[in-house]
Every structure is written in structure tokens, then in C-alpha cells.
C-alpha positions as a printed Julia matrix, in Angstrom:
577×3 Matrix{Float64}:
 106.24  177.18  112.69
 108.43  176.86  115.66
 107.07  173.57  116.33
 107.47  172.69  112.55
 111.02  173.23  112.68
 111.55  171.32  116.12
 109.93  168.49  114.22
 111.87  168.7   110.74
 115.07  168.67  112.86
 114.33  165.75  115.17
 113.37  163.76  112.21
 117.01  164.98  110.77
 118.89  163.7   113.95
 117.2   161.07  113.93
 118.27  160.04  110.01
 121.48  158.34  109.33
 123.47  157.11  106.33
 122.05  153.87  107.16
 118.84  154.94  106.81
 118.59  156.63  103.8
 120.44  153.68  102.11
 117.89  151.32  103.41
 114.99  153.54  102.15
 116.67  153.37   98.79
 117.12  150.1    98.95
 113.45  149.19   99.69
 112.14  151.58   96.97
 114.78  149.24   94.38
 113.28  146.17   95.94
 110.26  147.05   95.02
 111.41  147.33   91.68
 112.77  144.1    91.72
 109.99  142.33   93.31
 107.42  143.79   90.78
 110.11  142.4    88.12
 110.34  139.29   89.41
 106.59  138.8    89.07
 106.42  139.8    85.65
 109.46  137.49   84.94
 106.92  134.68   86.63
 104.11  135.12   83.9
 106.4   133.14   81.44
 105.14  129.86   83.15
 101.9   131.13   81.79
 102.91  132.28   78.07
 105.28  135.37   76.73
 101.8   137.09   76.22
 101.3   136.77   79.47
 104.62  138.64   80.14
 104.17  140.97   77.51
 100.56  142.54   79.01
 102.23  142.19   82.75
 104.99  144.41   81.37
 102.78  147.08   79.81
 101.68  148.17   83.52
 105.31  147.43   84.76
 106.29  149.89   82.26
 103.44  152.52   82.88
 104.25  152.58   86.54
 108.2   152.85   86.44
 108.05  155.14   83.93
 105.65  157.64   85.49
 107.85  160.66   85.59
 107.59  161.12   89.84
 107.76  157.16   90.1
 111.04  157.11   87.74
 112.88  160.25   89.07
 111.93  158.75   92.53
 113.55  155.24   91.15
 116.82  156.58   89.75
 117.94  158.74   92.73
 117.64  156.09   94.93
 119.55  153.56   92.5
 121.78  156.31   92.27
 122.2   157.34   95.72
 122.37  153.56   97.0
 125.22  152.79   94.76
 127.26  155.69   96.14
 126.35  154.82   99.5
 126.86  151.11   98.94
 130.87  152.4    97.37
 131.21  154.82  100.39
 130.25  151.76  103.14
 132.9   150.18  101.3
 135.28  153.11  102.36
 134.05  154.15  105.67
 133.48  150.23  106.94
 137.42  149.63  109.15
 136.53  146.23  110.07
 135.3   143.12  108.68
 135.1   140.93  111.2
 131.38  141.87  112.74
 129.58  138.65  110.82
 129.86  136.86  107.51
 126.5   137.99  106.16
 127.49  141.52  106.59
 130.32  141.79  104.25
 128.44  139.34  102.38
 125.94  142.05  101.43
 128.36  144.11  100.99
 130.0   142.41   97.85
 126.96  141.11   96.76
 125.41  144.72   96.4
 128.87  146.25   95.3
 128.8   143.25   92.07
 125.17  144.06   91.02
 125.59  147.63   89.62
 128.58  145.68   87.04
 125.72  143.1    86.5
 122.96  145.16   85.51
 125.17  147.71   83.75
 124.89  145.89   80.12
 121.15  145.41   80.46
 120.07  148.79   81.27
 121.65  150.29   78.76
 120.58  147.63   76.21
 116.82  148.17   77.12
 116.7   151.67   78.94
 119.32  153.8    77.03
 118.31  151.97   73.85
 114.86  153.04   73.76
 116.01  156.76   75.04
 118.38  157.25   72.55
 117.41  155.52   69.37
 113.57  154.06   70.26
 114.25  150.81   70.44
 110.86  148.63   71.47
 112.81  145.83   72.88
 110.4   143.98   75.04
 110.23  140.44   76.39
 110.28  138.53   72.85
 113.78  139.97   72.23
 115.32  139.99   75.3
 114.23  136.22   75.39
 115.62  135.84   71.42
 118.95  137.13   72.59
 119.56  135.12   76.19
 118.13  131.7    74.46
 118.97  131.93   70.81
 121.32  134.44   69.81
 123.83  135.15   73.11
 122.96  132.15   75.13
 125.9   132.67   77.36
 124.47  135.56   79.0
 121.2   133.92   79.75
 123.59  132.85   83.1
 124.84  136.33   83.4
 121.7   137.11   83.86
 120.3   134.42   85.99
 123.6   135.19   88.46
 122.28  139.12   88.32
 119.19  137.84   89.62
 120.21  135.23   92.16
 123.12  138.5    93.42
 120.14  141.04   93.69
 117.38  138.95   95.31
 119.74  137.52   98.01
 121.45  141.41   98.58
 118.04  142.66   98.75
 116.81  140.25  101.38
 119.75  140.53  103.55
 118.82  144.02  103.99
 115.56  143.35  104.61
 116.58  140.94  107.27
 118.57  143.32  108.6
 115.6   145.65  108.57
 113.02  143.8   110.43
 114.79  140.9   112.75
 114.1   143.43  115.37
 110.61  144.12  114.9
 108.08  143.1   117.36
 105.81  140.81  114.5
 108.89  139.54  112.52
 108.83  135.98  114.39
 105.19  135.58  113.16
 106.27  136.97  109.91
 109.22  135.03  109.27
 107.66  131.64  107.86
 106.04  133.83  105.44
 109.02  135.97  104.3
 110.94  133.11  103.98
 108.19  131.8   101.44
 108.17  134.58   99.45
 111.55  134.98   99.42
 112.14  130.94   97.82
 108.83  131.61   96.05
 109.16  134.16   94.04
 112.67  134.21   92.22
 112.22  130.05   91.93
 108.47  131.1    89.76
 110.52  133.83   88.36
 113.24  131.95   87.26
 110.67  129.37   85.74
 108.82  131.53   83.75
 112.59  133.02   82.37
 113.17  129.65   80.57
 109.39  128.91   80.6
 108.86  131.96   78.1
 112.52  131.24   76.43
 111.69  128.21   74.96
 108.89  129.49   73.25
 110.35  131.98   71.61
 113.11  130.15   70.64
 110.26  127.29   69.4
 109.21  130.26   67.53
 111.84  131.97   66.67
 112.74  129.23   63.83
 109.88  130.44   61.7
 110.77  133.06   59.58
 107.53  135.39   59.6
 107.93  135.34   63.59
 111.43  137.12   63.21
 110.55  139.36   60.44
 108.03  140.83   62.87
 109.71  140.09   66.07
 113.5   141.69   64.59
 113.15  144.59   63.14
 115.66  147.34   63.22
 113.17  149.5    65.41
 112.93  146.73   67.78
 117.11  145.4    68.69
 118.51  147.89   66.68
 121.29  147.7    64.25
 124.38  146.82   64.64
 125.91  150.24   64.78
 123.48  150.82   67.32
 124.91  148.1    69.41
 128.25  148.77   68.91
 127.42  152.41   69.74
 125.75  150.71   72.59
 128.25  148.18   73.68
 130.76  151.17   73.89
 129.09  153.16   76.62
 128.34  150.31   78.59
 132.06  149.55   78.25
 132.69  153.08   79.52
 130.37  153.13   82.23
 131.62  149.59   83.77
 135.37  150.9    84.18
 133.79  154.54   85.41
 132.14  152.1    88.36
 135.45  149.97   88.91
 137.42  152.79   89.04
 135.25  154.29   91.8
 135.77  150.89   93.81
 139.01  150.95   93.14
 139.36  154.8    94.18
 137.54  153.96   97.3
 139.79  150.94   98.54
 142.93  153.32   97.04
 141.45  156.49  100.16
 141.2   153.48  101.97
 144.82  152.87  101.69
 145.9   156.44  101.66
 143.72  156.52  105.23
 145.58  153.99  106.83
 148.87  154.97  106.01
 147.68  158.9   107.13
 146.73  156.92  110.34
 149.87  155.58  110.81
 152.1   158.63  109.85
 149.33  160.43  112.45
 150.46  158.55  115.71
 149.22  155.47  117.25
 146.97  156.33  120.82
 146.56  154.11  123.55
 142.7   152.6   124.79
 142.4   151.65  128.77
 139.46  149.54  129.51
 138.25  149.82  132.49
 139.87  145.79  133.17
 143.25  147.25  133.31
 144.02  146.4   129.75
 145.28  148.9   126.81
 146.04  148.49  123.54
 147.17  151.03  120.91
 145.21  151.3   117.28
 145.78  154.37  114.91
 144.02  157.51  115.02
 140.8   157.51  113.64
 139.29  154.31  114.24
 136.36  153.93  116.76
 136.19  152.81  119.99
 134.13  149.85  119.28
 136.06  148.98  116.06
 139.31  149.22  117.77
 138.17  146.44  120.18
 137.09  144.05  117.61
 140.42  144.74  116.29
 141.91  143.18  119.04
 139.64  140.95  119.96
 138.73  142.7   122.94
 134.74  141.79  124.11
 131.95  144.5   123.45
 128.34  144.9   123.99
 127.02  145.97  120.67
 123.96  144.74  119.68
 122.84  146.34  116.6
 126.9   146.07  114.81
 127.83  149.51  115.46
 124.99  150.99  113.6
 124.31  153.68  116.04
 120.48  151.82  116.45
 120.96  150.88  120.03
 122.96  152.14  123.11
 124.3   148.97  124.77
 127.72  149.97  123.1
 128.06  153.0   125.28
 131.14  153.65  127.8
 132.28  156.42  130.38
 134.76  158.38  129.72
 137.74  158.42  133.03
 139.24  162.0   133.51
 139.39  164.35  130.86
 136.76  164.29  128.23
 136.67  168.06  126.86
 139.04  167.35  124.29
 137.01  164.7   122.69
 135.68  165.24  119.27
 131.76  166.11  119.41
 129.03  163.88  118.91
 127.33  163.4   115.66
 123.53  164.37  114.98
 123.07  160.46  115.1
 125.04  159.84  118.82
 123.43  162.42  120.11
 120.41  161.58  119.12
 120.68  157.95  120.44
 122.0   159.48  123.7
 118.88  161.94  124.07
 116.81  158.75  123.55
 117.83  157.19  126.33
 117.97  159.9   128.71
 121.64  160.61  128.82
 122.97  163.97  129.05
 126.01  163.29  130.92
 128.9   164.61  128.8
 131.55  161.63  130.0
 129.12  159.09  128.43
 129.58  158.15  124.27
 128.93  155.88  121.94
 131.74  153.59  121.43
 130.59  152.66  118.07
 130.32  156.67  116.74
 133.62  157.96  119.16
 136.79  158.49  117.19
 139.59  159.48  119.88
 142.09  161.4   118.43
 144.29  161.0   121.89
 144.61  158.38  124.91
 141.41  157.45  126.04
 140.28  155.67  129.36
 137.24  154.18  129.91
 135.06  151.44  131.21
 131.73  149.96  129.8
 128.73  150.4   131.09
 127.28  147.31  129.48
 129.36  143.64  130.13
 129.46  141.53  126.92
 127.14  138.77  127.47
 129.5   135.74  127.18
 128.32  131.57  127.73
 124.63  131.33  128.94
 124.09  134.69  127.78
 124.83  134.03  124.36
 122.27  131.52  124.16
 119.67  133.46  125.13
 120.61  136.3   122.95
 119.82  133.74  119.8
 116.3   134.79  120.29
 115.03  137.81  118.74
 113.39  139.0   121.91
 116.51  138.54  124.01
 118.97  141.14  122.62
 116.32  144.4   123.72
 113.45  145.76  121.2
 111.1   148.47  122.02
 107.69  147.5   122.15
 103.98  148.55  123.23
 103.05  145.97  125.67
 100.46  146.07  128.69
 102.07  145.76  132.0
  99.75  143.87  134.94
 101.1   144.15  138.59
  99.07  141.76  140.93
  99.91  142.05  144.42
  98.89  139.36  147.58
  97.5   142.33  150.52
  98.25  140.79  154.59
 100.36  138.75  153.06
 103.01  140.38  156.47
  99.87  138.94  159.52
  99.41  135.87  157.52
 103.47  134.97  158.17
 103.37  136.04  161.81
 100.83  133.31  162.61
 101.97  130.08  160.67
 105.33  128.33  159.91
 106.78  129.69  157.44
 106.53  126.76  155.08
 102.51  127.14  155.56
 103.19  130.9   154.48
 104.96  129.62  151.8
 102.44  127.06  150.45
  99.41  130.0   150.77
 101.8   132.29  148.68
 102.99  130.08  146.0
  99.01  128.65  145.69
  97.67  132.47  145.27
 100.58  132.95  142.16
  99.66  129.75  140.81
  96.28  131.16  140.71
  97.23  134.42  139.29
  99.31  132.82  136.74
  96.69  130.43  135.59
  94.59  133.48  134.98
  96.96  135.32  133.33
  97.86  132.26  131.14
  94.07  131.37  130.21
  93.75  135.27  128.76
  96.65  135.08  126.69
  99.8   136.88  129.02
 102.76  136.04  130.32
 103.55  135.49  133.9
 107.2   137.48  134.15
 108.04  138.57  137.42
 107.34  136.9   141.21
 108.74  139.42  143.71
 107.44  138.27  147.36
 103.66  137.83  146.88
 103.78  140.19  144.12
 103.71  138.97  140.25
 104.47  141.03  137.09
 102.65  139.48  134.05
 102.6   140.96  130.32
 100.52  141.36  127.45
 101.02  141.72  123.75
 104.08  140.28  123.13
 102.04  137.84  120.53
  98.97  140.58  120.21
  98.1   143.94  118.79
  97.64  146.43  121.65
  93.68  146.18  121.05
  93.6   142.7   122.32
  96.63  142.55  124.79
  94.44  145.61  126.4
  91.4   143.22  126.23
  93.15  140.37  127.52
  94.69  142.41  130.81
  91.0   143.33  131.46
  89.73  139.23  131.25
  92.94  138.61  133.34
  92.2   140.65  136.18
  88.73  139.4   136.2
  89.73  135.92  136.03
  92.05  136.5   138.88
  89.39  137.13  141.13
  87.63  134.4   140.46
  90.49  132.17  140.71
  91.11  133.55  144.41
  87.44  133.18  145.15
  87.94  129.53  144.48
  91.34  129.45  146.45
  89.62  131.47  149.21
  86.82  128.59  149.49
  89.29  125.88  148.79
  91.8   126.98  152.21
  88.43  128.16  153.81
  88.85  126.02  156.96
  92.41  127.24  157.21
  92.21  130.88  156.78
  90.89  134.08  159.19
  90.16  136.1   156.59
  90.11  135.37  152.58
  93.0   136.35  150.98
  92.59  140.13  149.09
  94.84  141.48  146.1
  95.37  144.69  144.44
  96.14  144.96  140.28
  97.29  147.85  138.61
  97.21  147.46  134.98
  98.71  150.49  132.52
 100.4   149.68  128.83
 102.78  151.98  126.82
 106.04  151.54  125.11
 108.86  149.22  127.11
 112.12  147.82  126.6
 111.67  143.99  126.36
 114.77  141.73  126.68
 117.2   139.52  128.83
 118.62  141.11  131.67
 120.85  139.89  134.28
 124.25  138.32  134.73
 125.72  135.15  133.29
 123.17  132.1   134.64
 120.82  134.87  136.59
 119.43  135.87  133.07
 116.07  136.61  132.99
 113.51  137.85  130.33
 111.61  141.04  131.12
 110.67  144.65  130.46
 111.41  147.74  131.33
 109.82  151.17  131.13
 107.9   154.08  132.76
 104.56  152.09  131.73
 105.98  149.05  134.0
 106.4   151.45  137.06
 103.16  152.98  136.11
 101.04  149.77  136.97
 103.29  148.81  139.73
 102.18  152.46  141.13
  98.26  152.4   140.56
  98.51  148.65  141.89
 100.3   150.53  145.26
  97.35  152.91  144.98
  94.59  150.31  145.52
  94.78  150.06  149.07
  94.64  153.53  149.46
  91.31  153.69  147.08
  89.91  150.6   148.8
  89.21  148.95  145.71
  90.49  145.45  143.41
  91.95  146.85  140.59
  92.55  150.3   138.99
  93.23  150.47  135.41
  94.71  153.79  133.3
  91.97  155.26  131.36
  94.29  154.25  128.21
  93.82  150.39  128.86
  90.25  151.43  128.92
  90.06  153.87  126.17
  92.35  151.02  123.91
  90.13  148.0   124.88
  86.47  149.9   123.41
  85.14  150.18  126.86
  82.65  152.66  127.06
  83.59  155.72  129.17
  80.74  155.5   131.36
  81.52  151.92  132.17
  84.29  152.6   135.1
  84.14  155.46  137.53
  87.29  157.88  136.25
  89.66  159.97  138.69
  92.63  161.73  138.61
  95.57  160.5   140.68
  98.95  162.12  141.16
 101.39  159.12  140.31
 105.33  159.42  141.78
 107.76  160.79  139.47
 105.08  162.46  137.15
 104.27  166.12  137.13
 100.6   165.81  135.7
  97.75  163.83  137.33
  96.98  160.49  135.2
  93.41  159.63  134.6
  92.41  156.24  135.9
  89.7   154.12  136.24
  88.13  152.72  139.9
  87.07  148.95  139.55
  85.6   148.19  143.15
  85.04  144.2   142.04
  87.09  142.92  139.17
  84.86  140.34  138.66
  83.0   142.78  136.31
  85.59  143.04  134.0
  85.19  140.72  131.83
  81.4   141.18  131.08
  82.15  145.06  130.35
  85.07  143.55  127.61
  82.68  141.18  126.37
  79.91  143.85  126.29
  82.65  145.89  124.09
  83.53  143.45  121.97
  79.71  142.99  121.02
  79.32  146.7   120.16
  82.3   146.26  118.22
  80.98  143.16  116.24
């Protein structure tokens, strides 16, 4: 139970306001989407639309499914008026605010329609299907046939903003993209089509007098009593919903001027610079304010750290963190009490500080364009290769010779790594860093380390006999290869920018690569790689080793000659088949 409960409140520290509006918002995607598709069958006939419907209908309206569908539209309109509240500044990027108004108009969009359709067949059991709604936008009410059209445009683009939003950070969504961006043409441009596809038909139809005798009834639109009776509480519910926009940008007012009866405090950056903003905004918004640079990669949505600052002197008297900073700050290992979240810290008094994260400005910038380059966390499979004598072979030549014999045995390692799919990433003296997975699942990238190492041997087999004549002894390495969750992304300063990653599963592998001299073997590989590649677990002697900065022993497995490698993956891949 204990554990239970540790669980249940992690999960609720680890929720935010955010969250819960995007899980609201995919469950009303989905709606959409499904929608969309139905709206699609037109370009096949309205019978088509009319048997697509029936199972649109039957799913929506299951009783879990449609509880389940109107909390969320529910709670994502409240949340989507109180972002409109709680948001200070405007100024983070276009596409933001963007989605804001676009998902603030749909609710006044929609309004008419669901009550037309929904409330109508609630309240007086109306059968209004696709024949009449298509009678009404073509023949009866044309104008709001480009009400409607505008609803759908508003919703489809709101909708995939938040999904972009949603998944730009995601390891697979540079793979995914093409295809997202197909759907997303795709399937309003079909849906669209099959609107006036299926309108013209009925309106074809609709001049025959037998089709609107059965198509017309009362039971199906309803008299006009009904409507009016209809028309009124849509009426009633569209001014309800302005006035709650307009309440929330009246607090919004009444907040401001409470700010600025409350006192103005001053903000020292760590630069020497101060300004002074009201009480009550954040750190982070306070220095777009005034224009004043700040790392924040995910907008101030609490998602990332690189917003974070130290507190200088005091810092008892700051407000407490929120489940969500403190959760973000747990994350990343930070317990210090002077260290917050600029984008979550409201000072209610002077605050100095300096950030622990320098904007990226010029060069920077360009790199951060890729999706990669701002920081994700990722499982990737880290490969440390490392040159051994590397120290006697420099005592005896010039150092260009021990230069050439260096940069030939990483050109060697980074063919190999290359041919099996990684990335060379790191050359520090003799020693390389290379990575795996950042295209692959962590099946293959496992795999693919494995084939690496092997080919690495028999790449400096072939060096060894190529500088035969010129070398005492061939030239020996050591790999350590261990995968796990990292932070992949650019790190450096201004034109010294480089891509990497960063993690305990990194030091890992640069430790069991260490521990290869010590073991007298080639390689030594965590009994995860082997364990995620399908290797059998006789195929590699196991052992325990005690690795630095760990309190348990990690198993690992012994690989004497590396060479062997890649017959034992291909062996497993086999079984597999």
C-alpha cells in the first residue's frame, strides 16, 4: 500500500495543468479525427456517410465513451479560458497565442451545432442525421455552410498545434513528421470534399418532393417552435461563454491594477542589471518583459530545467515551490534550496540572482533549429573505444608519426561504427565516444553496438597488418558498451557547440571500457546490451563488477575477442527469425 501511495503521488507531482489539458485535448481530437473521416465518405455517396455515422454514433454515445468525451470538452474549455487568465505575456512565439485564440473561437463555433443535433435529439428526439444537416448548409441556410467550414478549418489547425506541441520533442517525431504532415493536409482536404461531395446530392435530391416528405419530417429537423426553442438556448449559452472570456480578461485587469497598487520589486541578474516589474509575475516572464535574454526551452511550461537560476543571499522568504517545480527539480537531482525555476518563481520582494544556463545567442541559435539540439531524453547505447600504449607509442616517434597512428586507428573505429549504423560523437585523445539509436529502436541500436565492436577489431587487424613494418607491437583497444536513458543535445559555448549526450549510462561504458585492462580482455558489455540484443545468456561469460559511483555490483559480460560478436548477433537474430 505504502508503495501504492508513493506511486499515486509521484504520478500527481508529476501532472500539471498542461497536462491534463493536453489529455483532453487528444481525447477531443480523436473525436474530431473520427469526424473528419466520416465527413470524407461523402466523396463516396451520403449512404456512405450515413452507415459511417451509425458506428460514429454507437461509439460516442457509449455511456463511459460519452461521459469520458464531455468532461474533457468541458474541462478543456475552462482550462483553455483560465490559460487565457493565467498566461502574463504574449510575446513567447506567434503560434502560441495563435492556439490560443484559435481554441478560445471554437467553443462559439460549435455552440449552434451541438445544440441543433445533440440537445435536439435529447430533448425533443430529433433524428437529424447527415441528409439534413446537408439540406440545411446547401439548400435551406447556405450561409452557414462557411460557418461551418471555418469551425472546421479553426479546430483542425488548434488541434494540430497542440499536437505539435506535444511531440516536436519526441525521439521518432523527425521520422514521423512527413507522415503527420500528410495526414494532417489529407484528411480535412478529403473531409472537406466529401462535405460538398454529399451536399450536392442532396440538394440534387432535395428538389423532388417524395425525397423531402421522407427526408423532413417534424421528427427529423423539428418544428419551428422547436427551433426557436432551440435557437434561444444556444443564444443563451454563447453570451454565458463570452461573458466568461470577458470575466477572465476583466480578473485580468483587476490583477494588474492589484499588482500595481501592491508595489513594484526590483530583479538583479547576475550581469549587474535590474529592472522592476509588479508583484506577481515570474521570473522568466518578467525578463521577456523587458527583453532581457533567458534560457527556456520548453516556453515556461515547467517541462525542462534550463530556465533555472540561483538565488544570491536570502532565499527563506521566497514563496514555496509548486508540486510541478519541485518535481522538475527532484528530476534533475537538485535539492539545493537557493536553486528555482524561473519560469514557476513568483517573488513577492527584491530578488537577486544569476542563471545557471546562458541564452544561446548567434551560432547557437542555429543549431537549436534542430529538434535534437535543444536537449530530449532518450534511450540510446553508449560505445567508449579506447587506443591502449597509446603513452610508449609517443615516447618513441615524432609526434606527427603519433599523430598519423592515432588519427588512422579513429578513422578505423569510426568506419566501423558508421558501417553498423552509429554515430561517431566524441574523440578525446585516442579515445572515441560513438552512439546508437538515435535513428533505431533500442533492439537494434543494442544489435548494432555488438556488430560495431566486432567490426572494430577487424578494422584494427587490417590497420595492424597495414603499419606492420612500422609498429613493435599491434595496436590493442578496450570498448565498453552499456545503453540506458541520456540527455541528448548541443552543448558548449557560442562557436564550441557540439552535439552529444549525457547520462549515468555514458559514464557507465566509459567505466567498463576503463575496466578492460584490468580484466585483460577486448570488450565488456552490460548484461542489459546483452539481455536487449536476444543473445543467449550462455553466450558471454557474466561477472559482477563494482562500477565507481554505484552502490550495487553491475552484471557484465567478458568478451576476450570481439571478433565473435557479430556471429553470436547474427546467431540471435536467426533464433529470432
Amino acid at each position: 500500500m505504502a508503495t501504492a501511495a508513493a506511486h499515486i503521488s509521484e504520478f500527481v507531482r508529476a501532472t500539471s495543468v498542461r497536462q491534463v489539458r493536453l489529455v483532453c485535448g487528444l481525447i477531443l481530437f480523436s473525436y474530431v479525427v473520427s469526424h473528419f473521416l466520416n465527413h470524407a465518405l461523402g466523396n463516396i455517396s451520403v449512404e456512405a456517410m450515413e452507415a459511417g455515422v451509425y458506428y460514429h454514433i454507437a461509439f460516442w454515445r457509449f455511456l463511459p465513451v460519452a461521459i469520458l468525451f464531455y468532461t474533457a470538452a468541458l474541462t478543456h474549455m475552462g482550462l483553455g479560458v483560465y490559460a487565457l487568465y493565467q498566461r502574463r505575456q504574449f510575446r513567447w512565439r506567434t503560434i502560441e497565442p495563435l492556439q490560443l485564440v484559435l481554441g478560445l473561437s471554437v467553443p462559439a463555433l460549435v455552440m449552434g451545432h451541438v445544440i441543433g443535433v445533440r440537445l435536439g435529439q435529447t430533448l425533443y428526439e430529433h433524428e437529424k442525421l447527415y441528409p439534413q444537416e446537408l439540406y440545411l448548409f446547401f439548400v435551406a441556410s447556405p450561409g452557414r455552410l462557411w460557418q461551418m467550414t471555418i469551425l472546421l478549418l479553426i479546430a483542425w489547425v488548434h488541434g494540430c498545434i497542440g499536437i505539435f506541441f506535444w511531440l516536436r520533442l519526441k525521439p521518432f517525431f523527425p521520422r514521423a513528421a512527413p507522415y503527420l504532415l500528410a495526414a494532417a493536409v489529407l484528411i480535412p482536404t478529403l473531409a472537406l470534399l466529401g462535405i460538398y461531395q454529399g451536399g450536392r446530392s442532396v440538394a440534387f435530391e432535395a428538389d423532388d418532393g417524395e425525397w423531402r416528405t421522407h427526408n423532413l419530417t417534424p421528427r427529423q429537423v423539428g418544428t419551428t417552435a422547436e427551433a426557436a426553442t432551440l435557437d434561444r438556448i444556444t443564444g443563451g449559452f454563447t453570451i454565458t461563454y463570452f461573458g466568461l472570456l470577458g470575466l477572465a480578461l476583466a480578473a485580468r485587469g483587476v490583477r494588474a491594477w492589484r499588482e500595481r497598487r501592491g508595489g513594484m520589486i526590483a530583479l538583479s541578474y547576475g550581469n549587474g542589471k535590474t529592472v522592476r516589474v509588479p508583484k506577481g509575475l515570474s521570473v522568466l516572464e518578467a525578463s521577456l518583459r523587458h527583453n532581457m535574454p533567458h534560457a527556456s526551452v520548453c516556453g515556461g511550461r515547467a517541462r525542462c530545467s534550463t530556465c533555472r537560476i540561483r538565488i544570491i543571499g536570502d532565499h527563506a522568504t521566497l514563496p514555496e515551490p509548486s508540486q510541478r517545480e519541485a518535481f522538475v527539480l527532484t528530476r534533475v537531482g537538485t535539492n539545493d534550496p537557493s536553486i528555482r525555476l524561473a519560469c514557476q518563481l513568483r517573488p513577492t520582494s527584491d530578488l537577486s540572482f544569476f542563471q545557471l544556463f546562458t541564452p544561446q545567442t548567434s551560432a547557437a541559435s542555429a543549431h537549436a533549429s534542430a529538434p535534437a539540439s535543444i536537449g530530449q531524453e532518450r534511450y540510446l547505447v553508449s560505445l567508449f573505444v579506447d587506443m591502449r600504449g597509446s603513452t610508449q607509442l609517443a615516447e618513441k616517434r615524432l609526434p606527427f608519426d603519433t599523430v598519423f597512428i592515432v588519427n588512422r586507428f579513429l578513422g578505423a573505429v569510426s568506419q566501423a561504427v558508421i558501417e553498423n549504423g552509429g554515430q561517431p560523437n566524441q574523440f578525446v585523445g585516442d579515445g572515441m565516444l560513438a552512439l546508437f539509436g538515435l535513428t533505431a529502436d533500442p533492439q537494434t541500436a543494442c544489435r548494432q553496438a555488438l556488430k560495431a565492436a566486432s567490426s572494430i577489431a577487424t578494422h584494427i587487424d587490417e590497420l595492424n597488418q597495414l603499419l606492420s613494418h612500422d609498429l613493435r607491437q599491434p595496436i590493442r583497444f578496450g570498448i565498453g558498451i552499456h545503453g540506458g536513458e541520456v540527455i541528448i543535445g548541443d552543448i558548449g559555448y557560442r562557436d564550441h557547440i557540439v552535439f552529444t549526450a549525457l547520462g549515468d549510462a555514458v559514464n557507465v561504458a566509459a567505466r567498463l571500457q576503463d575496466m578492460t585492462k584490468t580484466l585483460a580482455c577486448e570488450a565488456i558489455v552490460s548484461d542489459e546490451i546483452r539481455r536487449s540484443a536476444g543473445l543467449a545468456d550462455d553466450a558471454l561469460p557474466q561477472q559482477e563488477v563494482a562500477i565507481r559511483g554505484r552502490d550495487e555490483p553491475m552484471a557484465v559480460r567478458v568478451v576476450t575477442d570481439a571478433r565473435e560478436l557479430a556471429a553470436l548477433v547474427d546467431r540471435s537474430e536467426r533464433v529470432a527469425a
